[in-house]
C-alpha positions as CSV (number, residue, x, y, z in Angstrom):
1,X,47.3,-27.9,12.1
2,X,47.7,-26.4,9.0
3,X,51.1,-26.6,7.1
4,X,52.4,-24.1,4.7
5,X,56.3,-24.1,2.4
6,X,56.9,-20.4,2.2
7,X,60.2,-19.7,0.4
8,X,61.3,-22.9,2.1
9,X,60.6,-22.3,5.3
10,X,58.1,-24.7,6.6
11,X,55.4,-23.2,8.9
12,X,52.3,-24.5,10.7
13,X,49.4,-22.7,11.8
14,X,47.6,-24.0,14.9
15,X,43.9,-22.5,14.4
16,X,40.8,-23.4,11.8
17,X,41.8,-22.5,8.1
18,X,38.4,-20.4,8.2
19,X,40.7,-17.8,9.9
20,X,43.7,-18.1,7.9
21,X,44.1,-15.6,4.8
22,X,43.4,-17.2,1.8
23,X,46.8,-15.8,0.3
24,X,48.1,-18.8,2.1
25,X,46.3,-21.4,0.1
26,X,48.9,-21.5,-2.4
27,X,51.3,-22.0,-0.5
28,X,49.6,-25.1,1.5
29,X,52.4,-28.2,2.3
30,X,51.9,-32.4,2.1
31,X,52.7,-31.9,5.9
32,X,55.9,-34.5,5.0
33,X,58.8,-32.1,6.2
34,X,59.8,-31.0,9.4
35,X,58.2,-27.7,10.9
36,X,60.2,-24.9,11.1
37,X,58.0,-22.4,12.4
38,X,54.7,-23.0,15.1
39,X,52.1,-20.4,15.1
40,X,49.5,-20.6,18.0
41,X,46.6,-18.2,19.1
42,X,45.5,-17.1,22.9
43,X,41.9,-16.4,22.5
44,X,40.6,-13.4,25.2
45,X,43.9,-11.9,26.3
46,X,44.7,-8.3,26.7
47,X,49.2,-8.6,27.6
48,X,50.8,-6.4,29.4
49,X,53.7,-4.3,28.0
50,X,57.5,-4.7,29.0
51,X,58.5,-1.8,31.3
52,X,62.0,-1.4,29.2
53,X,61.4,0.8,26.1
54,X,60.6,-0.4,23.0
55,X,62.9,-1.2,20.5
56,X,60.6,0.5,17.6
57,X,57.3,2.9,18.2
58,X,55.0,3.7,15.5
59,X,50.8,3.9,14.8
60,X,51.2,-0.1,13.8
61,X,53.6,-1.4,16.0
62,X,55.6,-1.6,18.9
63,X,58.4,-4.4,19.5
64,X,60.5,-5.4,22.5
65,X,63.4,-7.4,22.9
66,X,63.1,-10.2,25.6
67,X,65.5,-12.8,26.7
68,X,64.2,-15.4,24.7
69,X,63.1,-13.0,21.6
70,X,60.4,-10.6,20.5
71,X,57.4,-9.2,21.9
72,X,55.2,-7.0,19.1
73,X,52.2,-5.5,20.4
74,X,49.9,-3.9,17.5
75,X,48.8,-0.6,18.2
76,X,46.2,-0.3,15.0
77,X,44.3,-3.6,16.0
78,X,41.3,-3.5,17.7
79,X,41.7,-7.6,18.2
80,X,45.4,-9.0,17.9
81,X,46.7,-7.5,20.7
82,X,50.1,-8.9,20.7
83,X,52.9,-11.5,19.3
84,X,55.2,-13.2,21.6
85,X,58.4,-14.9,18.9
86,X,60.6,-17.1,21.2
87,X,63.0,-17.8,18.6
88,X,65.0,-20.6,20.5
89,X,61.7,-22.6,20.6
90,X,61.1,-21.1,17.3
91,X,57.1,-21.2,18.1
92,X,54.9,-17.6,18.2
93,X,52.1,-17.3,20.2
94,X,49.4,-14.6,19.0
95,X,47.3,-13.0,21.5
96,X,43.6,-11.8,20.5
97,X,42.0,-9.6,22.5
98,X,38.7,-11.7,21.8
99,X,37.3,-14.6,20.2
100,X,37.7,-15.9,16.5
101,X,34.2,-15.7,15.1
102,X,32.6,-15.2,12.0
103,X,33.0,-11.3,12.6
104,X,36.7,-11.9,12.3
105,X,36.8,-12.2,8.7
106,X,34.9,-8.6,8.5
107,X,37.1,-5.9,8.0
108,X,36.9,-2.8,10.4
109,X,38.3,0.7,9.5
110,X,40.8,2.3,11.9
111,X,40.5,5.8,12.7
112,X,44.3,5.9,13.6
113,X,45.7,5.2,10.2
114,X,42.3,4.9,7.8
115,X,43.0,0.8,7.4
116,X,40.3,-1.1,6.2
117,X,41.4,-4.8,7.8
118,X,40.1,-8.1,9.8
119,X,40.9,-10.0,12.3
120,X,42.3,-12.4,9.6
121,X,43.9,-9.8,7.9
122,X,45.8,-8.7,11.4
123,X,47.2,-12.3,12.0
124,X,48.3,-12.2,8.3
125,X,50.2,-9.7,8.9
126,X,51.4,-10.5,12.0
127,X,52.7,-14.0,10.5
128,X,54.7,-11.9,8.2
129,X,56.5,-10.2,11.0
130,X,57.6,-12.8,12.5
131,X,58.2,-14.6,9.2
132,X,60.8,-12.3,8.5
133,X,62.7,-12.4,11.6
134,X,63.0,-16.1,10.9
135,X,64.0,-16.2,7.6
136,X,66.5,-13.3,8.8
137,X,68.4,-15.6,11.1
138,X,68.4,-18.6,7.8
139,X,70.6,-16.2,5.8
140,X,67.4,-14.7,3.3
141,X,66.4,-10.7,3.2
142,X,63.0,-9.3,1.8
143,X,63.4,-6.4,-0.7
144,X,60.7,-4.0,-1.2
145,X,59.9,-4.1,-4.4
146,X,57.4,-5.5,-7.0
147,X,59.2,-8.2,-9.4
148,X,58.8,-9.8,-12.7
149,X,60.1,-13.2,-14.2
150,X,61.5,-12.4,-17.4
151,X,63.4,-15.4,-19.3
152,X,63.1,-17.4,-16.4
153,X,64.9,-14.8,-14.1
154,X,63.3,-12.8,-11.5
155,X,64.3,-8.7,-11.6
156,X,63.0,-6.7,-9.0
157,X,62.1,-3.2,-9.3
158,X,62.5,-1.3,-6.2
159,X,61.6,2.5,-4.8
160,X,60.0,4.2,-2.0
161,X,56.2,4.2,-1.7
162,X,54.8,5.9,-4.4
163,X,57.5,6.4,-6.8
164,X,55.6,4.1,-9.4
165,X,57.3,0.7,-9.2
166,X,53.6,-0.9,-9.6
167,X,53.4,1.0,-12.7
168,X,56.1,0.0,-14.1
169,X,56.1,-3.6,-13.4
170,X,52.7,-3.5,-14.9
171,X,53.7,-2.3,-17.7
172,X,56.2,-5.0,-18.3
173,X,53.0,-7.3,-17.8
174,X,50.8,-5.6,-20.8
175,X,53.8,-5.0,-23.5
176,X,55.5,-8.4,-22.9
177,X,53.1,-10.6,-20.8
178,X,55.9,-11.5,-18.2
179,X,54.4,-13.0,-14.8
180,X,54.3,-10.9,-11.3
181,X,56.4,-12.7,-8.8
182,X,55.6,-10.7,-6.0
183,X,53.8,-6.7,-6.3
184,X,55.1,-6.2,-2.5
185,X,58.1,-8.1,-1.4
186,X,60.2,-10.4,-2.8
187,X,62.6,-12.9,-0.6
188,X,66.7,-12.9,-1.8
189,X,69.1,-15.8,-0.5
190,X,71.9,-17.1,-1.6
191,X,71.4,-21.7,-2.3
192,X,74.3,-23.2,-3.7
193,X,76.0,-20.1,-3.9
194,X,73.9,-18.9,-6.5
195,X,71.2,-15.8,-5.9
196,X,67.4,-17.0,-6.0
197,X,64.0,-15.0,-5.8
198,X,61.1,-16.3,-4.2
199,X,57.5,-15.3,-4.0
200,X,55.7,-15.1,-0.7
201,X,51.7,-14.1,0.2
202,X,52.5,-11.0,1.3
203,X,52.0,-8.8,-1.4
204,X,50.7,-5.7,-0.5
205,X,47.3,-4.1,-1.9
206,X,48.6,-5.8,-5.6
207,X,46.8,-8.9,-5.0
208,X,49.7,-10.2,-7.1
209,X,52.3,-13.4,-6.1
210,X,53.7,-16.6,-7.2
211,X,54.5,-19.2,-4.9
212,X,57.8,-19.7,-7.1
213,X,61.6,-20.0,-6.7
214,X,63.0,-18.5,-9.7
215,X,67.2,-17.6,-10.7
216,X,67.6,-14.3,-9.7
217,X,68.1,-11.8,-12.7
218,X,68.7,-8.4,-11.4
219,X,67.3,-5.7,-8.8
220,X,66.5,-2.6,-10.2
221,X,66.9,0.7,-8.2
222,X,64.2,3.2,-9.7
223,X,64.0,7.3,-9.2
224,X,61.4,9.5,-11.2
225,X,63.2,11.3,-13.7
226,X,62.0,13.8,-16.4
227,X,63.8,11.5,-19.1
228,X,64.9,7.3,-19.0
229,X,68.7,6.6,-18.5
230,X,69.5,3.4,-16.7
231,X,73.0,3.2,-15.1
232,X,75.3,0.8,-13.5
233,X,75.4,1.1,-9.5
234,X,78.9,0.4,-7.7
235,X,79.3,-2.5,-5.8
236,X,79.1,0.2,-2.5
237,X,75.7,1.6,-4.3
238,X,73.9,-1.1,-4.9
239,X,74.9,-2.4,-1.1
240,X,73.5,0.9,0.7
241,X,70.3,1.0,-1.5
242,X,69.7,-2.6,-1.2
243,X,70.3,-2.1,2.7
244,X,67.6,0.7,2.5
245,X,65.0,-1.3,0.7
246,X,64.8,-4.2,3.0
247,X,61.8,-5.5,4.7
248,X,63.7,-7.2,7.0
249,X,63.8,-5.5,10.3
250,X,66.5,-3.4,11.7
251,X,65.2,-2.8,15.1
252,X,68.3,-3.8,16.9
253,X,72.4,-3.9,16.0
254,X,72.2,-7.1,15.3
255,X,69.6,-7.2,12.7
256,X,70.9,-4.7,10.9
257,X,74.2,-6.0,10.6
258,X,72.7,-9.6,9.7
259,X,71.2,-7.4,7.0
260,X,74.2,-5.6,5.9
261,X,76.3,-9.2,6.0
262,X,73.5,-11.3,3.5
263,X,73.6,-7.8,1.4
264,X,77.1,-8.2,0.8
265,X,77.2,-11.8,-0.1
266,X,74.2,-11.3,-2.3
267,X,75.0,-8.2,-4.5
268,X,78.7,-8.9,-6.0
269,X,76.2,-11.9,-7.9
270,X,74.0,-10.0,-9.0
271,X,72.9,-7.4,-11.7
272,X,72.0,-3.8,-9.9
273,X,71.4,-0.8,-11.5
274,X,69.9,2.5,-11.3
275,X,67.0,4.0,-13.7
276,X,65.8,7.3,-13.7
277,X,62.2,6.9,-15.6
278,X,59.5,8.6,-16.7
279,X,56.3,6.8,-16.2
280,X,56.1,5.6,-19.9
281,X,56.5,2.6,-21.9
282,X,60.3,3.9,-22.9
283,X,61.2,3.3,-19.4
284,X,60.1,-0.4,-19.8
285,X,62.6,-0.5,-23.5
286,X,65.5,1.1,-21.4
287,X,66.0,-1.2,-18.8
288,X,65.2,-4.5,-21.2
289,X,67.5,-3.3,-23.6
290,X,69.7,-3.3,-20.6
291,X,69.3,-6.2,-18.7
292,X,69.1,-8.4,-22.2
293,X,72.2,-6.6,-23.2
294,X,73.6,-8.7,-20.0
295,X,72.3,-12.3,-20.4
């Protein structure tokens, strides 16, 4: 069994560490405390779906609610066919569709969505998902967002897809040789009453994390903008963007308002605030003349 510390949270993994990502390795545990999470794998199983309707649909996924928990069934793998979560046991079985071989750590490209992934990379992912729903239920969100440590505080710079958070956060990295905590997602919870960041292996296509716990500095809410102006968010602000940029799911009621309820504990605590940027290095003086205007 191999044992992992991931923002805390102690999971095991119940298969060879040839088929577990290699994102995980720094994140790798003594074994000394208690398991929080079991991961197990059912080798050359196709599952059947629920007849009730799905709680979410898209070209990845598909997830179920059950009377014991979740039931995700990946629609853009051609080998992990499904992952049962039975959060009361708090174990997750992952279904293959085949065997674990030395093909699994090949990737193979979709033709549904143009992904370019393994087997290994599948059960990453599907780690992750259930990950989330744990960490969920401890109190902690996931923000979208790429974030730096700057003065031993972690900011987080946050947008849609595409708007240029990389680019920004990158260009922290080259002017002031600040560290990436995470270039994907970055987990929020509140310890001691007092806001932390952490790192976790899932990072996106950046390649970039830190398996680190570091003070929370800031989240920083970004929008192109044909000039830089940073601005403070109101408290309601900065709780409906947060809300919109969690990774955390929101499939039912009740994770959305679990959401909604960490949100609001977290962001009275915390520096938020909105800039409008142009992809340029002024962008990167505006917001630290900000955010070092509040230390």
């Amino acid at each position: 069994m191999n044992i992992y510390e991931i923002a805390g949270q102690i999971i095991a993994l119940n298969w060879d560490i040839s088929y577990i990502h290699p994102y995980m390795k720094s994140f790798s545990s003594d074994g000394k405390k208690p398991i929080d999470l079991t991961f197990e794998l059912q080798e050359n199983t196709n599952l059947k779906r629920p007849e009730n309707e799905p709680l979410i649909h898209s070209k990845y996924m598909s997830a179920y609610s059950t009377k014991d928990g979740f039931l995700l069934f990946y629609e853009d793998s051609c080998s992990v066919n499904a992952c049962f979560y039975d959060e009361h046991a708090r174990r997750a079985m992952i279904y293959l569709t085949g065997s674990l071989s030395d093909d699994s750590c090949k990737p193979i490209l979709s033709p549904n969505t143009g992904l370019n992934l393994s087997t290994v990379d599948y059960l990453f992912y599907a780690i992750r998902d259930v990950f989330l729903l744990w960490i969920q239920k401890k109190g902690m969100i996931a923000i979208h967002s790429s974030s730096i440590i700057y003065k031993e505080k972690a900011y987080l710079f946050s947008a849609s897809s595409g708007t240029g958070k990389t680019t920004h956060t990158n260009m922290w990295v080259e002017r002031f040789h600040v560290d990436i905590l995470d270039g994907d997602i970055t987990v929020l919870a509140l310890e001691d009453d007092i806001p932390v960041a952490y790192g976790i292996p899932w990072c996106g296509t950046s390649g970039k994390y830190l398996n680190r716990r570091v003070l929370l500095g800031g989240i920083v809410f970004l929008a192109q903008a044909c000039h830089n102006r940073v601005s403070k968010l109101t408290l309601f602000e900065a709780v409906l963007r947060c809300c919109a940029r969690c990774f955390t799911p929101t499939w039912t009621k009740e994770l959305s308002n679990l959401n909604l309820s960490i949100v609001e504990h977290l962001i009275p605590k915390t520096l938020c605030c909105f800039l409008e940027c142009l992809p340029d290095q002024g962008a990167v003086d505006t917001i630290k003349t900000y955010i070092d205007s509040k230390q």
